[in-house]
Gaussian input, Z-matrix of N, CA and C with variables (Angstrom, degrees):
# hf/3-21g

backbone

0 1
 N
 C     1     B1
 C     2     B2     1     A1
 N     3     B3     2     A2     1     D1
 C     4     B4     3     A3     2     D2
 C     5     B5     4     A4     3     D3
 N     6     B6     5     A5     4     D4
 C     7     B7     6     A6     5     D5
 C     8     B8     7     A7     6     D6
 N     9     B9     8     A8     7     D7
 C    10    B10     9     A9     8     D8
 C    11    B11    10    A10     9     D9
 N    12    B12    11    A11    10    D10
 C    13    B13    12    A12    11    D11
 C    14    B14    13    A13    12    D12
 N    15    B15    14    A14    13    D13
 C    16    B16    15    A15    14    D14
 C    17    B17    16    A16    15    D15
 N    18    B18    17    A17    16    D16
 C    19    B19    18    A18    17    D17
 C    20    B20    19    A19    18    D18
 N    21    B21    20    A20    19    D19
 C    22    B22    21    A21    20    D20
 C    23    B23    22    A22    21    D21
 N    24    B24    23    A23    22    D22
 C    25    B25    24    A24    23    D23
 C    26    B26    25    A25    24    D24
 N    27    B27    26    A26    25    D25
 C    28    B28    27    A27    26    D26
 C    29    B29    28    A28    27    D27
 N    30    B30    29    A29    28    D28
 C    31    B31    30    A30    29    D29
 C    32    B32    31    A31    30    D30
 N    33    B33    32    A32    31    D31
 C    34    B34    33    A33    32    D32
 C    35    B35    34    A34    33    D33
 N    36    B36    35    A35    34    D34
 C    37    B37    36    A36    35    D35
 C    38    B38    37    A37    36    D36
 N    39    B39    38    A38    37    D37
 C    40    B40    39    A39    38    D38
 C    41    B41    40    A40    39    D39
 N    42    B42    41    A41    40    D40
 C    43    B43    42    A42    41    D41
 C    44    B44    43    A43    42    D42
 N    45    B45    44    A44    43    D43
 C    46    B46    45    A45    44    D44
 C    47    B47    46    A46    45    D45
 N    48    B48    47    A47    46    D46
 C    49    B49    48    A48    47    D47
 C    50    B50    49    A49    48    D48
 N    51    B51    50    A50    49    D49
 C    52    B52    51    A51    50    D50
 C    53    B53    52    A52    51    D51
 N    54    B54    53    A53    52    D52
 C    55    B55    54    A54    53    D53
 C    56    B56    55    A55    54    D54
 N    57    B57    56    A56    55    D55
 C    58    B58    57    A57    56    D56
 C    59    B59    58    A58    57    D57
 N    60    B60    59    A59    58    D58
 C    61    B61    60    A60    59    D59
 C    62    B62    61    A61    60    D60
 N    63    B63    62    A62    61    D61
 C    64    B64    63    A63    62    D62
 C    65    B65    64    A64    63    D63
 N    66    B66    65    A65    64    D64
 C    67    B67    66    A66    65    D65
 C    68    B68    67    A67    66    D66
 N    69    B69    68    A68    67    D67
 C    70    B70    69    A69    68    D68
 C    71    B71    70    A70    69    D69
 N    72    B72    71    A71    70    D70
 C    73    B73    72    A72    71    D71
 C    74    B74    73    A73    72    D72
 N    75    B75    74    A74    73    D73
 C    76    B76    75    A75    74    D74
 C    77    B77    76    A76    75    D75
 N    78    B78    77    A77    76    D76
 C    79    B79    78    A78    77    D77
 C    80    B80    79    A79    78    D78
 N    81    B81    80    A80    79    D79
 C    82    B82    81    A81    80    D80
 C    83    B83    82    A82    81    D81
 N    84    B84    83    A83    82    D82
 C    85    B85    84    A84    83    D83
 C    86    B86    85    A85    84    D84
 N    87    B87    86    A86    85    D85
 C    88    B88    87    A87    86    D86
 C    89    B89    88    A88    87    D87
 N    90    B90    89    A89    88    D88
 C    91    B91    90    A90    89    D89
 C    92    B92    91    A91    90    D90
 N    93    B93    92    A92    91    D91
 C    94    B94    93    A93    92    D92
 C    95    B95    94    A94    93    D93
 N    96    B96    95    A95    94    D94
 C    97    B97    96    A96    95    D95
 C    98    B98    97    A97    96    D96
 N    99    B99    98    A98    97    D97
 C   100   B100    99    A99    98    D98
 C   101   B101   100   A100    99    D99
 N   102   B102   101   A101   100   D100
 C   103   B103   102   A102   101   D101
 C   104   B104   103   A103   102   D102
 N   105   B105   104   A104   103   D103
 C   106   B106   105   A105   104   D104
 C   107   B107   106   A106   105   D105
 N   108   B108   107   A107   106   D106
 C   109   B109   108   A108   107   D107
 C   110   B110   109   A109   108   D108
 N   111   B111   110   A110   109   D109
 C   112   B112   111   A111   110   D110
 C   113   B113   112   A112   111   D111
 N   114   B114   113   A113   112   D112
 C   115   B115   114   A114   113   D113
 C   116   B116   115   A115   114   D114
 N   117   B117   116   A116   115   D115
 C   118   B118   117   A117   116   D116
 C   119   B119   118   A118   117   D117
 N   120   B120   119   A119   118   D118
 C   121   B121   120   A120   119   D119
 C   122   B122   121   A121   120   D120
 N   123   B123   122   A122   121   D121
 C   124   B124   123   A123   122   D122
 C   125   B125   124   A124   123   D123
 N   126   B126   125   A125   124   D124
 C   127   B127   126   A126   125   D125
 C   128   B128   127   A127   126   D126
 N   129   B129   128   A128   127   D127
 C   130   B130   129   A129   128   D128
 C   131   B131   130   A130   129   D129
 N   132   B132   131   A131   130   D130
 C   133   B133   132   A132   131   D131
 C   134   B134   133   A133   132   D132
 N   135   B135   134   A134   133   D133
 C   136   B136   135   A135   134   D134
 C   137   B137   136   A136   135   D135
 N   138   B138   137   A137   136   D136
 C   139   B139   138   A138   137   D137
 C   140   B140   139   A139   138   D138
 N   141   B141   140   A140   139   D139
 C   142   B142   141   A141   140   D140
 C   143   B143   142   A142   141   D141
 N   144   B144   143   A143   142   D142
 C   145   B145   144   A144   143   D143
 C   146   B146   145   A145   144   D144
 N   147   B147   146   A146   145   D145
 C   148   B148   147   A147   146   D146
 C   149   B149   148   A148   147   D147
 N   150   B150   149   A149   148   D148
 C   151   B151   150   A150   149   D149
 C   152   B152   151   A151   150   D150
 N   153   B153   152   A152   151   D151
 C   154   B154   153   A153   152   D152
 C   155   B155   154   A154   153   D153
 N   156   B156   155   A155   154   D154
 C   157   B157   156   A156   155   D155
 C   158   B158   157   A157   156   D156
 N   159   B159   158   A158   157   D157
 C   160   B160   159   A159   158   D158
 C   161   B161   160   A160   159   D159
 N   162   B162   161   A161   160   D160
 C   163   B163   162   A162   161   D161
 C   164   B164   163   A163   162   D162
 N   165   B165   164   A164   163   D163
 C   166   B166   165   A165   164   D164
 C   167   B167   166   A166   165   D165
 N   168   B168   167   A167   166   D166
 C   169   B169   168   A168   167   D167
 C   170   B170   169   A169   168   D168
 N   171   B171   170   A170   169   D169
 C   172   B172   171   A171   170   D170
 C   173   B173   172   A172   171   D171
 N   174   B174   173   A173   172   D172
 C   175   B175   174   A174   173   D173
 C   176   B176   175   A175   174   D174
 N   177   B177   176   A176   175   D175
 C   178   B178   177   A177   176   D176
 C   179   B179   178   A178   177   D177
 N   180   B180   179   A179   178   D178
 C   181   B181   180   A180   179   D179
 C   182   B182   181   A181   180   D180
 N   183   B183   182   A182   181   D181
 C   184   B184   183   A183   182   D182
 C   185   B185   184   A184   183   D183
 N   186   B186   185   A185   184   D184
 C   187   B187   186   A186   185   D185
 C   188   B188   187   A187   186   D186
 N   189   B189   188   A188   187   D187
 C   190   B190   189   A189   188   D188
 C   191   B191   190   A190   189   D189
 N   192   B192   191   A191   190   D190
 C   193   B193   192   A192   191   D191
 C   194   B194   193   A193   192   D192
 N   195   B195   194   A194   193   D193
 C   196   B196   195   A195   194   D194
 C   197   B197   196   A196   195   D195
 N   198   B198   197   A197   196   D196
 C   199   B199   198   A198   197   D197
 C   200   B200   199   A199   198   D198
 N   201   B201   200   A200   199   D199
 C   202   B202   201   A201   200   D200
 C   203   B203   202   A202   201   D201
 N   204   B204   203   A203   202   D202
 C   205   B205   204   A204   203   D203
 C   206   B206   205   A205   204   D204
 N   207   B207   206   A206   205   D205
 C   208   B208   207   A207   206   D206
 C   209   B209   208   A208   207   D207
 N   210   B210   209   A209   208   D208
 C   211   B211   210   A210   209   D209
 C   212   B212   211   A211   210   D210
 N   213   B213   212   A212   211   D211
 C   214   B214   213   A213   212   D212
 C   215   B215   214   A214   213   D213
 N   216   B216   215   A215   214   D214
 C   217   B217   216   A216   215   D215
 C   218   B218   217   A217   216   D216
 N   219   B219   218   A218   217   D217
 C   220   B220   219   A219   218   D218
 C   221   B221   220   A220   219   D219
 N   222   B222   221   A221   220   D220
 C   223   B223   222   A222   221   D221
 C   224   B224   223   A223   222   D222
 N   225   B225   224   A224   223   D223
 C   226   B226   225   A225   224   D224
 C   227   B227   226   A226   225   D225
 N   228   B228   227   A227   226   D226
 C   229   B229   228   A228   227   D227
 C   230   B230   229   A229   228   D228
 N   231   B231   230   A230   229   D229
 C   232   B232   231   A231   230   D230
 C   233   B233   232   A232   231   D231
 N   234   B234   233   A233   232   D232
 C   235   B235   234   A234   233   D233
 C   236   B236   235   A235   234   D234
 N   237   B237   236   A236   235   D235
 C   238   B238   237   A237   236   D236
 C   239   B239   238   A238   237   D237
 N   240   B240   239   A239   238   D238
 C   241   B241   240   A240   239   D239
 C   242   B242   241   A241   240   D240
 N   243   B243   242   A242   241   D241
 C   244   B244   243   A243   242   D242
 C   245   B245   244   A244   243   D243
 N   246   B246   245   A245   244   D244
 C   247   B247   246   A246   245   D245
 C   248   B248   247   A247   246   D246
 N   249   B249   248   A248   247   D247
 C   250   B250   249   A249   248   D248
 C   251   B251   250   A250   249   D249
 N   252   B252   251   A251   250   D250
 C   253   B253   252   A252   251   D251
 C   254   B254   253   A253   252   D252
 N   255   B255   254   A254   253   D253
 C   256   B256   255   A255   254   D254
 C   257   B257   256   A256   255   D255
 N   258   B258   257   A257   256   D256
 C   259   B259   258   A258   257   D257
 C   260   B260   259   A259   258   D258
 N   261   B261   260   A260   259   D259
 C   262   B262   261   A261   260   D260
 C   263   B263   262   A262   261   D261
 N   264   B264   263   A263   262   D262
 C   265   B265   264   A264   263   D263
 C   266   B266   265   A265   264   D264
 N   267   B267   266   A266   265   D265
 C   268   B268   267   A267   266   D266
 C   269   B269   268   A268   267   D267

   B1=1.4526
   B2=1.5341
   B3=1.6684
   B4=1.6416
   B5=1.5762
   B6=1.7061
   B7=1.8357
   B8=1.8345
   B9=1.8180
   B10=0.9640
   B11=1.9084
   B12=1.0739
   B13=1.5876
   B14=1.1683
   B15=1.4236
   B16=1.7125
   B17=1.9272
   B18=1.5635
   B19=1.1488
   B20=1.1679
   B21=1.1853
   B22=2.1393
   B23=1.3685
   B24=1.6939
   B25=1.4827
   B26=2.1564
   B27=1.2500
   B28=1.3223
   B29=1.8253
   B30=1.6083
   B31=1.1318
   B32=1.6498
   B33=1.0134
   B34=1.6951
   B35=1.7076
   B36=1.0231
   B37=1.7862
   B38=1.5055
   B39=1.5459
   B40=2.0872
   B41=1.3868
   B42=1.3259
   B43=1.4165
   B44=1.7720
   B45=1.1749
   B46=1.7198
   B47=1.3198
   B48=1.2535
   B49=1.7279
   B50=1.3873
   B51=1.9891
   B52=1.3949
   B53=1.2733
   B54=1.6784
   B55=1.3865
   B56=1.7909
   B57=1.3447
   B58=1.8246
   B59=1.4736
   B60=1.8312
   B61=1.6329
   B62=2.2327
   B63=1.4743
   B64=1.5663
   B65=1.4662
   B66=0.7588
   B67=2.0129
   B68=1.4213
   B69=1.3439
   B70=1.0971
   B71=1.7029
   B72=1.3641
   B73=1.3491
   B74=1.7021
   B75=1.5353
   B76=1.6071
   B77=1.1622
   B78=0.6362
   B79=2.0538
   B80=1.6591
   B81=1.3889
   B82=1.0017
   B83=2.1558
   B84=1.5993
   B85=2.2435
   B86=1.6550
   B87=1.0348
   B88=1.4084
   B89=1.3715
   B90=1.8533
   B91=1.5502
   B92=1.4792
   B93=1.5224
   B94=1.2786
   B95=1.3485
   B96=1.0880
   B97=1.3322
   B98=1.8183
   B99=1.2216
   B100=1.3206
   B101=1.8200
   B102=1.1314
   B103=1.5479
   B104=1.2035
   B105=1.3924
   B106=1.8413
   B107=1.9269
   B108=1.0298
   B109=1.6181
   B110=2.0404
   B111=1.4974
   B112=1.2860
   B113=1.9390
   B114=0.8856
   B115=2.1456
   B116=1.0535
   B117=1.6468
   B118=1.8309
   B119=1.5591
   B120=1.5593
   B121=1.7500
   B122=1.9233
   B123=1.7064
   B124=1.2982
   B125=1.4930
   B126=1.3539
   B127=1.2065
   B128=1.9300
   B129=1.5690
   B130=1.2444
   B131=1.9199
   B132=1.3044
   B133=1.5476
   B134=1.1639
   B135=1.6163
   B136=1.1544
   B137=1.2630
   B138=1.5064
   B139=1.5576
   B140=1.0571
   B141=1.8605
   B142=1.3770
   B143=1.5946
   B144=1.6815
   B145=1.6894
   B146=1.4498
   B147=1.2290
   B148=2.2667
   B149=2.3022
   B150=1.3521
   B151=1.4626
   B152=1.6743
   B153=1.4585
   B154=1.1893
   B155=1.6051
   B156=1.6893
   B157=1.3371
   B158=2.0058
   B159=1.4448
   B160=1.7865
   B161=1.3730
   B162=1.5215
   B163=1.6859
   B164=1.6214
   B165=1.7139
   B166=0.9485
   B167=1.5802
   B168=1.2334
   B169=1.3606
   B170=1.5165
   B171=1.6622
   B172=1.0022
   B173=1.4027
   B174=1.7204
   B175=1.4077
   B176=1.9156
   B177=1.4066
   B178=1.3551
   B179=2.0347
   B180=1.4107
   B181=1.1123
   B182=2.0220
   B183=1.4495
   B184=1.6922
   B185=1.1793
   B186=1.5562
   B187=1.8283
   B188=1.7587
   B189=1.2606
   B190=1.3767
   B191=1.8850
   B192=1.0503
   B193=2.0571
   B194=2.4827
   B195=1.0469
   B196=1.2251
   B197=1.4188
   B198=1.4694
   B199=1.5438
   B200=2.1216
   B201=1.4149
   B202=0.9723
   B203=1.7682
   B204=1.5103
   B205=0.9426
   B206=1.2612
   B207=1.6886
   B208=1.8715
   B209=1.0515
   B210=1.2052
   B211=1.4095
   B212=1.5983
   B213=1.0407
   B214=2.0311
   B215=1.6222
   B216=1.5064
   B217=1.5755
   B218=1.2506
   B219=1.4339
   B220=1.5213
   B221=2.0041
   B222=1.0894
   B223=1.1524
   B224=1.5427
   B225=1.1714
   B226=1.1511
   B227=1.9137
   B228=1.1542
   B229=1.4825
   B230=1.5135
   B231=1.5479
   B232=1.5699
   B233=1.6321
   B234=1.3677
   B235=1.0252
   B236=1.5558
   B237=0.9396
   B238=1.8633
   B239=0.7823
   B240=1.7152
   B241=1.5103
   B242=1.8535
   B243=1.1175
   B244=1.3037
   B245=1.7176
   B246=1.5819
   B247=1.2630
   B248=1.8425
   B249=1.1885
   B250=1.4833
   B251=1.9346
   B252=1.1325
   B253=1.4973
   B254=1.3677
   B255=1.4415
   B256=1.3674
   B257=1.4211
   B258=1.1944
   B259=1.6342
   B260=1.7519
   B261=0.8231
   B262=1.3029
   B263=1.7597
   B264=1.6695
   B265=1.7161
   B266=1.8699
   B267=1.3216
   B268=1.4688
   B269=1.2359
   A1=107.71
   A2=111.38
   A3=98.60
   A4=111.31
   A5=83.97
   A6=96.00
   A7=108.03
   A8=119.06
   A9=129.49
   A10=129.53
   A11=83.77
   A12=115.50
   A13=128.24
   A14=108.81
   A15=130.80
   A16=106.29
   A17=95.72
   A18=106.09
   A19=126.42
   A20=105.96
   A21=132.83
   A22=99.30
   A23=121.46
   A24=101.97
   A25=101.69
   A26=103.20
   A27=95.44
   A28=125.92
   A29=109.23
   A30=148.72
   A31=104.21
   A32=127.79
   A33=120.91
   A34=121.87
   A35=92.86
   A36=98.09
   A37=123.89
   A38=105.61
   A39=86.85
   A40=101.80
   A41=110.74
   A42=114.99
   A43=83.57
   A44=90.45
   A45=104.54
   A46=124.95
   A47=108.42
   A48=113.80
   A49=110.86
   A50=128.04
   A51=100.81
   A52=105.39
   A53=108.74
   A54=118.09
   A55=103.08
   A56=115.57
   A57=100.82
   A58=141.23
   A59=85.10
   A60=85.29
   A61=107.19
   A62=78.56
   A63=87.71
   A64=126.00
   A65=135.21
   A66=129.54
   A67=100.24
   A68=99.77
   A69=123.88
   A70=141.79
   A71=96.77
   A72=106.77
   A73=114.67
   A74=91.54
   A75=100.81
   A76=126.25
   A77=134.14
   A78=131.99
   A79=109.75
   A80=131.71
   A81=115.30
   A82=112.02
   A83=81.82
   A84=79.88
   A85=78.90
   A86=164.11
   A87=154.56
   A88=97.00
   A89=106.46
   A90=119.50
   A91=115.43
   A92=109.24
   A93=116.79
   A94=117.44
   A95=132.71
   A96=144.64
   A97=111.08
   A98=110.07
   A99=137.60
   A100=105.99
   A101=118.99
   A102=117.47
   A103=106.21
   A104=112.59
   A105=128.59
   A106=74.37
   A107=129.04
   A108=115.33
   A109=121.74
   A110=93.58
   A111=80.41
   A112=119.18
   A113=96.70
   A114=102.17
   A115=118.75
   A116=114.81
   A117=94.26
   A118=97.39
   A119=97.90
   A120=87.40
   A121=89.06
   A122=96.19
   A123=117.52
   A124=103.91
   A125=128.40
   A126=131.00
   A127=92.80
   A128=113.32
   A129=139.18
   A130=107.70
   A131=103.00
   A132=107.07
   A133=111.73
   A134=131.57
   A135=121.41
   A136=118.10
   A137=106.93
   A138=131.95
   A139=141.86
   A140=132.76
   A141=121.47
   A142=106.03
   A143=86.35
   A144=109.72
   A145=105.12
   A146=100.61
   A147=89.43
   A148=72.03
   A149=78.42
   A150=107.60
   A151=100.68
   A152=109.07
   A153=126.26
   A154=117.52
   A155=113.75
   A156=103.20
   A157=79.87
   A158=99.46
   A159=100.62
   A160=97.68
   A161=110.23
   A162=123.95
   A163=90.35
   A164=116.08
   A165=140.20
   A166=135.75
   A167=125.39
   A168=126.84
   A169=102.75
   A170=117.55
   A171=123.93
   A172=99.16
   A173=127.70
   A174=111.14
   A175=90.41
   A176=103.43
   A177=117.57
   A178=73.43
   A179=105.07
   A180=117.76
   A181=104.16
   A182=104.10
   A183=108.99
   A184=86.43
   A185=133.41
   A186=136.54
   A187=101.20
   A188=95.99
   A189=98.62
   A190=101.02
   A191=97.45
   A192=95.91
   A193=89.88
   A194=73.16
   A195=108.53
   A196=119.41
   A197=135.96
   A198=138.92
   A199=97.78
   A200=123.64
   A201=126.68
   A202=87.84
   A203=123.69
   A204=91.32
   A205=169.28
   A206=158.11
   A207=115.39
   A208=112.10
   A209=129.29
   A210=121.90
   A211=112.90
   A212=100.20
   A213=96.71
   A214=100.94
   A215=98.11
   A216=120.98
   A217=109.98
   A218=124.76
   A219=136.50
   A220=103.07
   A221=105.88
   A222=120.00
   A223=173.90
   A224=140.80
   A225=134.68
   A226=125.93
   A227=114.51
   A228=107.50
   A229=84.34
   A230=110.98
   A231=113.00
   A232=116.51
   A233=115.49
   A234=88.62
   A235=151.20
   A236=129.36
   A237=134.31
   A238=115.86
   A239=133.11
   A240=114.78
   A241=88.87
   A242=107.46
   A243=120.52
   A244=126.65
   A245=109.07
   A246=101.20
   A247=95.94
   A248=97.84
   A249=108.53
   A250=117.69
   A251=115.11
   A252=122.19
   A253=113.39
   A254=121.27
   A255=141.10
   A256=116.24
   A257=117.94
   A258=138.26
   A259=94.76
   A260=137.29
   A261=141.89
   A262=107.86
   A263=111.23
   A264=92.79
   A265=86.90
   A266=121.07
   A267=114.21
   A268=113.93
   D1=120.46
   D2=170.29
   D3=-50.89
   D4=166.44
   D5=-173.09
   D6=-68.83
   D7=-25.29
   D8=167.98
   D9=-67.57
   D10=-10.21
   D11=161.23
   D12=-83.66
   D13=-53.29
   D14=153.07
   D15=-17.84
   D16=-84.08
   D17=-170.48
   D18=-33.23
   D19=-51.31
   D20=-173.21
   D21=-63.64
   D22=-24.20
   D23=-148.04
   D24=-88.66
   D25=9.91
   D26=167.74
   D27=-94.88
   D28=-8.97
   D29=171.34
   D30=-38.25
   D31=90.47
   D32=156.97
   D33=-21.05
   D34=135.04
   D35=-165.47
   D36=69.05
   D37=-22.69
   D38=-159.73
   D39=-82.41
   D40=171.52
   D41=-178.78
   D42=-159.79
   D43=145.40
   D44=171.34
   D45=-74.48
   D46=124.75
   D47=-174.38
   D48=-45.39
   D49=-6.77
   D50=-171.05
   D51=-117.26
   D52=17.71
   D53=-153.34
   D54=-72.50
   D55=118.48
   D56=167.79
   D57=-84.84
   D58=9.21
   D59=170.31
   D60=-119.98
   D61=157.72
   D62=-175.37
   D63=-77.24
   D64=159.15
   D65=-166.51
   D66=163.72
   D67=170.84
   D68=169.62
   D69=-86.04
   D70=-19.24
   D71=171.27
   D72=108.82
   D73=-17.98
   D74=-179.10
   D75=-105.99
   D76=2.58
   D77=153.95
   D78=-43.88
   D79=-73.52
   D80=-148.75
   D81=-77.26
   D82=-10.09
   D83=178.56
   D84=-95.51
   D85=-20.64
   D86=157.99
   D87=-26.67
   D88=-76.60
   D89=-162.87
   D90=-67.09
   D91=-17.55
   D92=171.11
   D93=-74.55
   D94=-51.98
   D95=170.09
   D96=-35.83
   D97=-75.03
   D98=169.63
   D99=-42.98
   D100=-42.04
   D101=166.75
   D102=-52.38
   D103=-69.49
   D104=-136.60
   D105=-80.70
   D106=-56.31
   D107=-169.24
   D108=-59.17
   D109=-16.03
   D110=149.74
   D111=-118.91
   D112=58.99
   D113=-175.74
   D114=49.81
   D115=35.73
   D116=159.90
   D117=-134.62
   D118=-145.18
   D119=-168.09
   D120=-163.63
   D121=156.10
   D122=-167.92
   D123=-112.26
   D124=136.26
   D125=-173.43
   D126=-135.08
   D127=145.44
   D128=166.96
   D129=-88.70
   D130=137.27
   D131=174.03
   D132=-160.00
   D133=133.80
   D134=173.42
   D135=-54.25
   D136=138.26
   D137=153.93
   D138=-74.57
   D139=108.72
   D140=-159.94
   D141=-63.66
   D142=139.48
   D143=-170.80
   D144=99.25
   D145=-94.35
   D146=-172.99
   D147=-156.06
   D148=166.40
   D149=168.01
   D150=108.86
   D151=-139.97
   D152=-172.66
   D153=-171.98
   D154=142.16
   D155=-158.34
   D156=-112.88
   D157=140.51
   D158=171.27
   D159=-108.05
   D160=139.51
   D161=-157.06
   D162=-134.44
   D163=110.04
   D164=165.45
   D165=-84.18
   D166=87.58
   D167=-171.41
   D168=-98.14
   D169=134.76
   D170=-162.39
   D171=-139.10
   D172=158.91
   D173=-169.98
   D174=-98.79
   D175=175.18
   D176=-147.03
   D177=-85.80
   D178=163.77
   D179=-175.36
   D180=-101.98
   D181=155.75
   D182=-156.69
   D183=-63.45
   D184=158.59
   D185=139.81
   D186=-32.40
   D187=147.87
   D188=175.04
   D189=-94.93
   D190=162.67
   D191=-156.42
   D192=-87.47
   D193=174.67
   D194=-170.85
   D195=-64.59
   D196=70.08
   D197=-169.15
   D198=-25.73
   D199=107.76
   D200=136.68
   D201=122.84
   D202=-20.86
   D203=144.93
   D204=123.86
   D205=12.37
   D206=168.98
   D207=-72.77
   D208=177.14
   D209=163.72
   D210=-81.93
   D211=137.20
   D212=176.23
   D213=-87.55
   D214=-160.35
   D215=-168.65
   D216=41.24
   D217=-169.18
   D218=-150.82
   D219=-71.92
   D220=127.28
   D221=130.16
   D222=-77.61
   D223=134.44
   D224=-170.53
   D225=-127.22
   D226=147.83
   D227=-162.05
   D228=-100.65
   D229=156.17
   D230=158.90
   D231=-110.70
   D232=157.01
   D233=168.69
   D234=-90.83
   D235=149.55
   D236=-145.37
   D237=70.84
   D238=38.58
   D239=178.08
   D240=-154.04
   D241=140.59
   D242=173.49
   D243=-85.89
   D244=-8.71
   D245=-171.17
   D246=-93.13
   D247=155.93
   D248=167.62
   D249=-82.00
   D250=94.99
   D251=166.79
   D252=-79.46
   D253=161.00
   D254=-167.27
   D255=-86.73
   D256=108.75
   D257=-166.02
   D258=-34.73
   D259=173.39
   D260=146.60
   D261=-139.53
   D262=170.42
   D263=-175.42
   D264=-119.66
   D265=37.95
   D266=146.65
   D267=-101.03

């Protein structure tokens, strides 16, 4: 795929005039979307022979916490209850 091809191919709907398979055009701004919303990022590169390889960098995921325990990060009180529970952002 030219490199000017490259660019477009995250583009909703386009698909390359030499492409031989059928679709819709939306998978790769799908997979793009879905990257960048969790902090990493998708890069296009040629593939030996013909095509293209999509290279997904994603950020490393938190340690999972400690069976037993407090909970860290922000807190919130409810009301009638004295213990401190774990903020949530719903």
């Amino acid at each position: 795929m030219p490199t000017a091809d490259r660019a477009r191919a995250f583009d909703r709907f386009w698909r390359a005039s030499d492409s031989p398979h059928d679709g819709t055009g939306l998978g790769l701004p799908i997979v793009r979307h879905l990257v960048h919303a969790s902090g990493g990022d998708i890069t296009l590169h040629e593939a030996p022979g013909t095509g293209l390889d999509a290279r997904v960098r994603l950020r490393p995921a938190p340690p999972h916490p400690t069976p037993g325990a407090p909970p860290s990060g922000p807190t919130r009180r409810r009301p009638g209850r004295h213990a401190r529970t774990p903020a949530y952002p719903w």
